[in-house]
N, C-alpha and C positions, 0 to 999 in steps of 0.2 A: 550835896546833891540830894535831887528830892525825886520819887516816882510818884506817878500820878497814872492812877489804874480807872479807863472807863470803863463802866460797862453798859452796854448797850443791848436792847431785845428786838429783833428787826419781825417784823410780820411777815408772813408767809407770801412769799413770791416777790419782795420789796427788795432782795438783798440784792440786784443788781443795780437799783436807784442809788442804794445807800454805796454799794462799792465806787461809782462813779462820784461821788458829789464826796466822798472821802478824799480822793484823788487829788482834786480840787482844792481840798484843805491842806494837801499837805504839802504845798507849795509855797503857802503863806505862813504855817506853823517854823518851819527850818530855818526862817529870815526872822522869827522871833527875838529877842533879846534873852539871852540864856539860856534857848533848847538845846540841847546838849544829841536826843536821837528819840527814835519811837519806833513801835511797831503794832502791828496789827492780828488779831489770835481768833479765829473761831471755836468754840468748843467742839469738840471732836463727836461728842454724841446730839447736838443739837448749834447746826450749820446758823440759824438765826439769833444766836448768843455769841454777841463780839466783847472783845477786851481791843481796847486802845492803852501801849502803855508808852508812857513820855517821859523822859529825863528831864530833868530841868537843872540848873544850876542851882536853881535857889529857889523860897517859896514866891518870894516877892516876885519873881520872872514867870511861875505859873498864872500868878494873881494879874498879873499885867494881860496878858494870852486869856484869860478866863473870862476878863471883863471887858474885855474888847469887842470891837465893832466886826469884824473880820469873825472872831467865834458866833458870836451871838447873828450871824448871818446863816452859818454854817450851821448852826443850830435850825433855825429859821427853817432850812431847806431841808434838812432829814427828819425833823418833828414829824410831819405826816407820816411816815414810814416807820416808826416805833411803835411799837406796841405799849410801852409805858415812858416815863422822864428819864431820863440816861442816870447813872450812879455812880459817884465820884469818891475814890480810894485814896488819899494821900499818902506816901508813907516814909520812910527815911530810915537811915542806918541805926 
C-alpha cells in the first residue's frame, strides 16, 4: 500500500468552489482500480492549505488515477482557484 499526500493552496474566498468540485471527484476516485480510501485535511492555522491524502493498493493504480482523463478534468476545473500547481507526496511503509 502506497499514500499519496496532495497539497493544495486555495486563494482567498475560492474555498467553497474548490470544496464543491472536490465532491465531484470523489465519486469517480472510489470506483478507481486500487483505492483502497482518502480523506481531506485543512491546516488548522491557515483554512486555504488543503492535504488530500489517498490510499492506493499499489503505485501502478495511483499512476493509472493520475494520468487519467477523469483527474486531468478535475484538475482543469480547480486550476483557477489555486494559488500555485498542487504538490504531490508519495510515500510507503
Amino acid at each position: 500500500m502506497i499514500k499519496v499526500v496532495v497539497e493544495r493552496i486555495i486563494a482567498d474566498g475560492l474555498g467553497p468552489h474548490y470544496e464543491e468540485t472536490i465532491k465531484k471527484t470523489i465519486s469517480g476516485v472510489v470506483h478507481a482500480a486500487g483505492f483502497i480510501s482518502s480523506e481531506s485535511l485543512k491546516d488548522i492555522d491557515n483554512p486555504n492549505h488543503r492535504f488530500v491524502i489517498i490510499n492506493w493498493a499499489n503505485i501502478q493504480s495511483w499512476q493509472m488515477w493520475e494520468g487519467s482523463a477523469q483527474r486531468k478534468r478535475l484538475l482543469e476545473s480547480i486550476q483557477p482557484v489555486l494559488e500555485r500547481e498542487e504538490k504531490i507526496t508519495i510515500l510507503s511503509h
